[in-house]
C-alpha positions in Angstrom: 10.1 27.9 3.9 6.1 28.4 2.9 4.3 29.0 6.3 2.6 26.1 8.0 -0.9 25.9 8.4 -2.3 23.2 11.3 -5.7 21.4 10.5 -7.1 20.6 13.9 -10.2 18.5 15.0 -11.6 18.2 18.1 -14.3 16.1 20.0 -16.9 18.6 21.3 -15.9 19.6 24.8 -12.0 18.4 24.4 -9.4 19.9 27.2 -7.5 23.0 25.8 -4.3 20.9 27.4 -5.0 18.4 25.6 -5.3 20.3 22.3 -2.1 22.4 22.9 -0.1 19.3 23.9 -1.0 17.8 20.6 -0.1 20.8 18.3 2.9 21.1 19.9 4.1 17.7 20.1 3.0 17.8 16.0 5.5 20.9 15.8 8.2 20.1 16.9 7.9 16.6 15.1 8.2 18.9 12.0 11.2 20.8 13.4 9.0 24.0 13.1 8.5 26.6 15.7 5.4 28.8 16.8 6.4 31.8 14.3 6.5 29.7 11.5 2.4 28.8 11.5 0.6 31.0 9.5 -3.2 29.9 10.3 -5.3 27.0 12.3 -8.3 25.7 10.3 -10.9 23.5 11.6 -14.5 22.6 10.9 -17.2 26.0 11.5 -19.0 24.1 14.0 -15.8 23.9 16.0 -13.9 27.4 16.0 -15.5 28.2 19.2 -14.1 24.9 21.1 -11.6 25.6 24.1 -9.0 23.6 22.6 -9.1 25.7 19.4 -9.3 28.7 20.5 -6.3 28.4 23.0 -4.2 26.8 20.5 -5.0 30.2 18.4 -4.2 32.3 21.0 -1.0 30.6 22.2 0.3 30.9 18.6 -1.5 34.6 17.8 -3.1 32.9 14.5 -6.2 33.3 12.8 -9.0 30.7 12.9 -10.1 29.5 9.4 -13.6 27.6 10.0 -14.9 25.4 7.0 -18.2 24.0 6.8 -18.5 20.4 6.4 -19.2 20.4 3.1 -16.0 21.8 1.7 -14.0 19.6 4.3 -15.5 16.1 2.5 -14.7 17.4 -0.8 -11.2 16.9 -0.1 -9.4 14.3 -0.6 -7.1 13.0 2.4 -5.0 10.6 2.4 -5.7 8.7 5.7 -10.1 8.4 6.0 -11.2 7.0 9.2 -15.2 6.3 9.9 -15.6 7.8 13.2 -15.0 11.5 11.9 -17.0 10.7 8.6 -20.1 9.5 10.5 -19.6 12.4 13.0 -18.9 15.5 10.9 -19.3 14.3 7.6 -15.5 14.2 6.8 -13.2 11.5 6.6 -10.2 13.4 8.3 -10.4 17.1 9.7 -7.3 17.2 10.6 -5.8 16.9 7.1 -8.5 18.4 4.8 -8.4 21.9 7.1 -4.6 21.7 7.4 -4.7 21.3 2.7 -7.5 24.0 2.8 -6.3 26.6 5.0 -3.0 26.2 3.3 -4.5 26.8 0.0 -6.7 29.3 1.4 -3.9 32.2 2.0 -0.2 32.2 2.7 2.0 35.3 3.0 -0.8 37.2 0.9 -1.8 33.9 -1.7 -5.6 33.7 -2.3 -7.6 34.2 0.5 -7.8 36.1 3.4 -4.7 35.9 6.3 -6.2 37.3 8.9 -4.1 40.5 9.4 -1.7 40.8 11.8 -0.4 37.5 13.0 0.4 38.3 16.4 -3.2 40.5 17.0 -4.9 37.3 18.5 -7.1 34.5 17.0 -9.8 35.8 14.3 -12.6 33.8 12.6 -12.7 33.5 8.8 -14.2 31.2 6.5 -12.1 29.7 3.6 -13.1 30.3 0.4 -14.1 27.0 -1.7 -11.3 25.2 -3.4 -12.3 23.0 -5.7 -10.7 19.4 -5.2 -8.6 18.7 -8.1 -6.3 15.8 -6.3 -7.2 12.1 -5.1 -6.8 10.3 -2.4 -3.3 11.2 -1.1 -2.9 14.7 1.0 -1.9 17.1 -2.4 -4.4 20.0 -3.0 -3.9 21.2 -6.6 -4.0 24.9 -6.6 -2.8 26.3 -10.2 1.2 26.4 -10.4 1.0 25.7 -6.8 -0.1 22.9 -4.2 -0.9 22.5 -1.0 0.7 19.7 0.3 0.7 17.7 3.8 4.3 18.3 6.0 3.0 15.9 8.8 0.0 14.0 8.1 -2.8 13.0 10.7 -1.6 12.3 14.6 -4.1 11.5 17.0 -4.2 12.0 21.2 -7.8 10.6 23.0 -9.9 13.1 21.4 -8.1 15.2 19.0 -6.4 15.4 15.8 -3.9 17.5 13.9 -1.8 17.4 10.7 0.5 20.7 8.9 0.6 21.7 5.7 2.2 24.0 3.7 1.9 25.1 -0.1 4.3 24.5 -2.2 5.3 24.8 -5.8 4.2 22.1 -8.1 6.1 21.6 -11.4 5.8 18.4 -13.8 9.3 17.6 -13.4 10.3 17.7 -10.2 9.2 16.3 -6.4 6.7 19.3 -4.7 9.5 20.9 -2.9 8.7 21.1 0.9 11.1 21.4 3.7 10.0 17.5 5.2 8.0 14.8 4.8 7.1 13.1 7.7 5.9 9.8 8.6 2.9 8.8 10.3 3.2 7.4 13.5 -0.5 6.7 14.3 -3.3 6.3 11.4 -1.1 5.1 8.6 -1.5 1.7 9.0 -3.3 -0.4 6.6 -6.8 -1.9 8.3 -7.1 0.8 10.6 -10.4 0.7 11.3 -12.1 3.2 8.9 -9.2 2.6 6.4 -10.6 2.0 3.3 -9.9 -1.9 2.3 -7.3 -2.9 -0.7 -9.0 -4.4 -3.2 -6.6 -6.4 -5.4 -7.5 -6.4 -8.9 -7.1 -10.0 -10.6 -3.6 -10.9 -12.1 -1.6 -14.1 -13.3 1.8 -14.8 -13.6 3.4 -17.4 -15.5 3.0 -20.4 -14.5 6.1 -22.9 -13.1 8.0 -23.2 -16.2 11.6 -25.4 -16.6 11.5 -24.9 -20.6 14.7 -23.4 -21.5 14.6 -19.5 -23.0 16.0 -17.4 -25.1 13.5 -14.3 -24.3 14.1 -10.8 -24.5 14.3 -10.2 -20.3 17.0 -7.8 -20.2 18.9 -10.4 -18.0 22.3 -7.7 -17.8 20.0 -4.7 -16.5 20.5 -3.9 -13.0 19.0 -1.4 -10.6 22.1 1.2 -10.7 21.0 1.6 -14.5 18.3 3.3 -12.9 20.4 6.2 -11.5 22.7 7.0 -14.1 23.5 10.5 -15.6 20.8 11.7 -13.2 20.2 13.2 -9.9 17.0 11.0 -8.6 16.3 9.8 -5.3 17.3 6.3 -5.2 15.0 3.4 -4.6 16.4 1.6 -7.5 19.6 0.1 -5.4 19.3 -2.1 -2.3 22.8 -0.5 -1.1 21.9 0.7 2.7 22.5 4.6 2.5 24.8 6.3 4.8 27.8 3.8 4.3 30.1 2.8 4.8 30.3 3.7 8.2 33.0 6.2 9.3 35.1 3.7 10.9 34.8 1.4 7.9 36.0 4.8 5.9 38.7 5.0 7.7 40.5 1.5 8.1 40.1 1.3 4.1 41.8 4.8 4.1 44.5 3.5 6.1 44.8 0.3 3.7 46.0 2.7 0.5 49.0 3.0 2.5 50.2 -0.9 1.7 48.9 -0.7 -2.2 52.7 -0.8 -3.3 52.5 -4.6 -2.1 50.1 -7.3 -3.7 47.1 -8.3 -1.8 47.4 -10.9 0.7 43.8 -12.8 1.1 44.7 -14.9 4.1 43.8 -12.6 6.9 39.6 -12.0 5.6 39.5 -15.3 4.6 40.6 -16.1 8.1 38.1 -13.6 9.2 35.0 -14.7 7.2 36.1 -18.7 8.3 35.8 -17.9 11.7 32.7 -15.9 11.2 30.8 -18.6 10.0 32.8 -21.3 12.0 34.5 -23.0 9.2 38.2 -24.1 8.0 39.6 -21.8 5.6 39.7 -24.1 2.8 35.7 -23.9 2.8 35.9 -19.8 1.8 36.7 -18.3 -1.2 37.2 -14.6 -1.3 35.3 -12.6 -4.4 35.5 -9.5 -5.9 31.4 -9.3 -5.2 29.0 -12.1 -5.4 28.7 -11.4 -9.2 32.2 -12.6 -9.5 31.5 -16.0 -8.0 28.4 -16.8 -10.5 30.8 -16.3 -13.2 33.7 -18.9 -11.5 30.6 -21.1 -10.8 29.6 -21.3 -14.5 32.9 -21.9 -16.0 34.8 -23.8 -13.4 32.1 -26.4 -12.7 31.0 -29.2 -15.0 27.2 -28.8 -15.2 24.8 -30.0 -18.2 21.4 -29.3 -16.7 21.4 -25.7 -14.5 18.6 -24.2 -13.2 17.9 -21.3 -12.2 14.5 -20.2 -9.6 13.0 -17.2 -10.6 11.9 -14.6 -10.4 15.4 -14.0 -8.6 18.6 -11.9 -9.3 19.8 -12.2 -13.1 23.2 -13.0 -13.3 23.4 -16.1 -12.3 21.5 -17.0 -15.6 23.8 -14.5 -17.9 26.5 -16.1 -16.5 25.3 -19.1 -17.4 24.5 -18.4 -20.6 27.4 -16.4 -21.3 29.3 -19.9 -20.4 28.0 -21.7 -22.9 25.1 -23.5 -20.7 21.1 -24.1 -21.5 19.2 -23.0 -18.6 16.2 -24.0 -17.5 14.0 -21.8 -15.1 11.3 -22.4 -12.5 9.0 -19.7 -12.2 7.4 -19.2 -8.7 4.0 -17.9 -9.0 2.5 -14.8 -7.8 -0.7 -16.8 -6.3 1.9 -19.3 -4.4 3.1 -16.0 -2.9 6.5 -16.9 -4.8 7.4 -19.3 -2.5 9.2 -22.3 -3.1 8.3 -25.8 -3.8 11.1 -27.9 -4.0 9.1 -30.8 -6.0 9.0 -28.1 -8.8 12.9 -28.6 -9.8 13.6 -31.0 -12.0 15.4 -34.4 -10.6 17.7 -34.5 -13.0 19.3 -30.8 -12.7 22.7 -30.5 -11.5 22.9 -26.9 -10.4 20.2 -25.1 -8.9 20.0 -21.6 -8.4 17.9 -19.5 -5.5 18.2 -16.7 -3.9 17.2 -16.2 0.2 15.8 -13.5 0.8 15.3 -13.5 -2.8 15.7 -10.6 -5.0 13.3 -8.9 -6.1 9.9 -11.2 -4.2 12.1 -9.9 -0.8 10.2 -13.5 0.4 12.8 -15.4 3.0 12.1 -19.0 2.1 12.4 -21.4 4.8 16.2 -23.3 5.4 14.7 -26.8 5.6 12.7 -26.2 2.1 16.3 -24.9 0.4 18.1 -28.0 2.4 15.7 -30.2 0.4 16.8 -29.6 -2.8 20.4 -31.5 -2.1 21.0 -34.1 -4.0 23.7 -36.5 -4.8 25.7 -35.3 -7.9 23.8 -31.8 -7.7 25.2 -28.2 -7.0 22.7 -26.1 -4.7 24.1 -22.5 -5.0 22.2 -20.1 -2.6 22.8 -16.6 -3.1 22.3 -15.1 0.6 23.5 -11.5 -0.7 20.8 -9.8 1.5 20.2 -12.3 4.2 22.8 -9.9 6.8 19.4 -8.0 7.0 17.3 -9.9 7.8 17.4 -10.1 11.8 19.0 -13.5 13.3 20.1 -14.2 9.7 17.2 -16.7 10.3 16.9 -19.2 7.9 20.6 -19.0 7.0 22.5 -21.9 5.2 25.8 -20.0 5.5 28.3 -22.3 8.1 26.4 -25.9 7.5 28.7 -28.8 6.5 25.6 -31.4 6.0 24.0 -30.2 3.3 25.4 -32.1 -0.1 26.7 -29.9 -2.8 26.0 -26.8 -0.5 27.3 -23.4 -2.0 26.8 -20.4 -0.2 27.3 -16.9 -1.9 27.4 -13.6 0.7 28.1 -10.0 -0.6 29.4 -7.4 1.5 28.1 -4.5 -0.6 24.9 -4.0 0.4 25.1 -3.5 4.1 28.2 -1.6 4.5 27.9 0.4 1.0 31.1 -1.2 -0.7 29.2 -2.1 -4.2 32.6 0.3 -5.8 34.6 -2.0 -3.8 33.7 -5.3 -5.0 33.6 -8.0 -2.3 31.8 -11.1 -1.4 33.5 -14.5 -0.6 31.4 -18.4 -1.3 31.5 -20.5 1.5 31.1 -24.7 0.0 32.8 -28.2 0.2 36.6 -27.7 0.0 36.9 -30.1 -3.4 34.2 -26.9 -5.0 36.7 -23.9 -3.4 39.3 -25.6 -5.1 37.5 -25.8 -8.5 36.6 -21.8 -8.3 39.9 -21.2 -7.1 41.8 -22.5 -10.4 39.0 -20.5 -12.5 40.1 -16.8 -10.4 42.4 -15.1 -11.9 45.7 -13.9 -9.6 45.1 -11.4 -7.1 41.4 -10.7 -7.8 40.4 -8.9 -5.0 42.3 -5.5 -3.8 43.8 -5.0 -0.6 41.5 -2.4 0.3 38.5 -4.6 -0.2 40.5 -7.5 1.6 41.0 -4.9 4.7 37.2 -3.7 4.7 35.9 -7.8 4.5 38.2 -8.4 7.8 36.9 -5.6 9.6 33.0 -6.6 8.7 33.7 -9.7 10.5 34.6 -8.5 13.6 32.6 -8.8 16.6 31.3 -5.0 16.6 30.8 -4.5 13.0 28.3 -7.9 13.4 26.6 -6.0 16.3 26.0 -3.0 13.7 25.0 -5.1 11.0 22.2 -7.1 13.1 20.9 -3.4 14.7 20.7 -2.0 11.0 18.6 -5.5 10.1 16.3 -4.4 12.9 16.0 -0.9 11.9 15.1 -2.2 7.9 12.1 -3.9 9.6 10.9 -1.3 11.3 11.7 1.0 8.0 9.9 -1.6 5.6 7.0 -1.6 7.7 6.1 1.7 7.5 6.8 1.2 3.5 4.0 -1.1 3.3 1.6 0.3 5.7 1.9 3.3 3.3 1.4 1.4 0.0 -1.4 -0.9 1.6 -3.3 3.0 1.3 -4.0 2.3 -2.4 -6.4 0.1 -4.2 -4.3 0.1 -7.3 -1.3 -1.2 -5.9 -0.6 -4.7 -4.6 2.5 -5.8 -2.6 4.2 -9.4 -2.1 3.3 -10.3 1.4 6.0 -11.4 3.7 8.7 -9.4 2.6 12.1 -9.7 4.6 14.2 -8.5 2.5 15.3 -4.7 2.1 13.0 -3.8 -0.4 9.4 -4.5 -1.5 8.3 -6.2 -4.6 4.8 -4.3 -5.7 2.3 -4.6 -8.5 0.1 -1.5 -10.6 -1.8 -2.3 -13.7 0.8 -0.1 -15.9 3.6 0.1 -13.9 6.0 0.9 -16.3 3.9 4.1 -17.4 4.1 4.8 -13.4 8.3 4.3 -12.9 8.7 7.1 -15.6 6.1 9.4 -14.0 7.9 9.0 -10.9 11.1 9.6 -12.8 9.7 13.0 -13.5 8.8 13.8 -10.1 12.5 12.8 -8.9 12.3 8.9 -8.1 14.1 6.2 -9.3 12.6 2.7 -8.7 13.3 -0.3 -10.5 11.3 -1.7 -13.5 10.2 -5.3 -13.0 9.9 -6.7 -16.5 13.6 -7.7 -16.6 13.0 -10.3 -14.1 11.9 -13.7 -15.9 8.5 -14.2 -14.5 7.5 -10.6 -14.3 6.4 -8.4 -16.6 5.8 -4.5 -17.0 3.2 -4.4 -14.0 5.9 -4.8 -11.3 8.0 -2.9 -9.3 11.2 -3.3 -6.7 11.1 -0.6 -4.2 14.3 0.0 -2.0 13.8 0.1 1.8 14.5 3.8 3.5 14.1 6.1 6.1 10.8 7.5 6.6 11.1 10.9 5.4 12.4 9.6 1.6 9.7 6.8 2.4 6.6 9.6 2.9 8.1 11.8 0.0 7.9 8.6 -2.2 4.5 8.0 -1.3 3.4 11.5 -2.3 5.0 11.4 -5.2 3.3 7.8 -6.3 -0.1 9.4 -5.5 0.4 11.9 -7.7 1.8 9.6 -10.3 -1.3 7.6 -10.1 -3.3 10.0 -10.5 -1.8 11.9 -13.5 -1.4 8.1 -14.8 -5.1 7.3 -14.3 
């Protein structure tokens, strides 16, 4: 790989230990050793510091010492106050790291410092002229210098690593990591620079029916065909299915002479949510049950909540039915008011946590749209990660008309599987039962519904909730770092619903830099502003984030 280059600050008189603990605790973070660091920079007023001039002599590197000056015309992507009123610069750490990266590597521009290994040498980096904003890329020509780790922090010193890298229109600035920040990338910091939202309006509630031109069939894997993109179109949780689940559907193909046989998952799923079989209904994905639900039930007045998940309203449709919509409204947070849906509908649509607002609404507000004479269908495809499955509707027998619809796809990875089961009144199983045509679901995806039911597959499930929340905070920490984009608070959900003036022009400039993320504007109630960003691990979460700073930029 490129060489690394730290960017180090220091408080005048900070420890050398406390320095060299620092860098190396930064190092290995990055999975890098002491050969692979090419040069330290720093501010001038500080090469002479103990810290800094053991941490160059531990790793036989040459000290690159810019003034202030050329450190605060860099743009970094985490400012804090205190360095800015005490050196001039808003980071040190990460504006020396990009400059002495761009300064010379391997025998680029600029001066290396001779032999490596001959003991720490003073130089001062030539000026670079900013060309980036406010996000850790240095634009250098065909080349960038770009942030491996950004800013970590001990009592009284800083450092980040950075490398340069090639940086081509049509691809992601190929670095060996991107890590994430574990102190200093959190929105409200103090020196963080506030986010100022920029005034917007959505529609307003709305229970008109529509014949629009929302693309009510386009889903996120639309996003990721025919080419190779990193995914943050689809909600599936990466890395599944699990090995063991692998394997008992592997050992199922061994039975696929004989016609499935439901009774053992539906046993499985009954048990799971405490209920008599005749209160389950096994599906080949929740799709499937939207479309029983709109031919096998006798509805005149559906409606449908949105912004939420579109099939249930092409389903609908595609059955023949008006549908009206409520629109939640970006000001209300898109939270639900239950006085908003009509009294005289008699299906009601809603999804918890709701796709793609990721906003949990509360199991008491849902509860109160039950009437008598009224279907309330709530699609709880992602509420397995959410932790506690709090706010869950899945198992209750007093709630009137009560249809609950779970996937099993997105968890465990088994969206080319197909299965999801509806848990409701007996009478409605029935109904959807007669509409299903023989044998819909396969005896593989039969095998793999039994075995996420069991005891230890639940545990998994609940620990992988956990780990989302940790994940998705870290997203929005990271996204709360620009003014230009705006994110729906409360998110539960495995994914993040955000706004940018122009977002549509931004989802195809992050196409070209290797992301996929899903356009908004098919969602009734959206429009091309919006975006539905997948929840991941921090290393695709940091690259992400450089690569929508850069796509913000060139999108201006």
């Amino acid at each position: 790989m490129p060489g690394a280059h730290l960017g180090v600050g220091v408080r005048p008189g900070t420890a050398a230990d406390e320095v060299l603990a620092l860098v190396g605790a930064v190092l290995r973070e990055a999975g890098l050793t002491e050969a692979d660091v090419r040069s330290l920079g720093t501010l001038d007023a500080r090469v002479a510091e103990p810290g800094i001039v053991a941490v160059a002599a531990a790793l036989g590197v040459p000290v690159r010492g810019f003034p202030a000056g050329e450190l605060a015309a860099v743009p970094v992507p985490h400012p804090s106050a205190l360095p800015l009123a005490a050196t001039g610069t808003a980071s040190v750490a990460e504006a020396a790291a990009l400059l002495a990266a761009t300064a010379g590597d391997d025998g680029r521009a600029g001066p290396a410092g001779g032999d490596r290994r001959a003991g720490p040498a003073v130089s001062a980096g030539p000026a670079v002229p900013p060309a980036g904003r406010d996000g850790g890329v240095l634009p250098a020509g065909p080349e960038c210098a770009v942030l491996l780790v950004p800013k970590r922090k001990s009592r009284r010193a800083t450092c980040a690593i950075a490398t340069f890298a090639p940086l081509r229109s049509n691809q992601v600035t190929s670095v060996a990591r991107l890590l994430p920040l574990t102190d200093g990338y959190i929105a409200g910091e103090p020196g963080s620079p506030p986010t100022i939202p920029t005034p917007h309006t959505t529609a307003a509630m709305d229970t008109h029916t529509h014949t629009d031109a929302h693309d009510l069939r386009h889903h996120g894997d639309a996003e990721v065909r025919d080419e190779k993109l990193i995914d943050l179109a689809v909600n599936v949780r990466t890395n599944t299915p699990p090995d063991w689940l692998r394997k008992r559907i592997a050992d199922s193909l061994t039975g696929l002479a004989a016609y499935p046989d439901g009774r053992a998952a539906r046993a499985a799923v009954a048990e799971r949510h405490d209920l008599t079989s005749n209160r389950v209904l096994l599906t080949a994905g929740a799709a499937e049950a939207f479309v029983l639900l709109a031919r096998a039930l006798p509805v005149r007045r559906p409606v449908v909540v949105h912004p939420q998940f579109t099939e249930p309203e092409a389903a609908l449709r595609d059955a023949g039915h008006e549908v009206g919509r409520v629109l939640l409204r970006e000001e209300d947070g898109f939270r639900l008011d239950p006085a908003a849906v009509p009294e005289d509908a008699d299906l009601v649509v809603i999804g918890n946590p709701t796709n793609p607002t990721s906003v949990l609404h509360p199991a008491a507000s849902i509860a109160a749209l039950a009437r008598p004479g009224r279907t309330l269908v709530v699609d709880e495809a992602f509420m397995d990660a959410v932790p506690g499955e709090r706010e869950s509707l899945a198992g209750r027998t007093d709630v009137p008309g009560l249809v609950v619809l779970r996937s099993l796809t997105k968890t465990w990875g088994l969206a080319g599987l197909r299965i999801g089961y509806v848990l409701a009144e007996p009478e409605t199983i029935a109904a959807l039962e007669r509409t299903q045509p023989l044998w819909p679901v396969s005896t593989p995806a039969l095998v793999a519904a039994e075995a996420c039911m069991s005891r230890a597959a639940l545990a998994e499930a609940e620990h992988a909730a956990h780990r989302i929340g940790v994940e998705r905070a870290h997203l929005l920490a990271g996204l709360a770092e620009f003014d230009e984009v705006r994110t729906v608070a409360g998110a539960e959900g495995p994914f993040v619903l955000l706004r940018i003036d122009g977002a549509d022009v931004v989802r195809e400039r992050l196409r070209s830099l290797g992301f996929a993320a899903r356009r908004g504007d098919t969602f009734p109630g959206l429009d091309r502003n919006w975006l539905r960003i997948a929840v991941r691990d921090r290393a695709t979460t940091n690259r992400f984030l450089q690569a929508l700073d850069q796509a913000l930029l060139i999108c201006g």
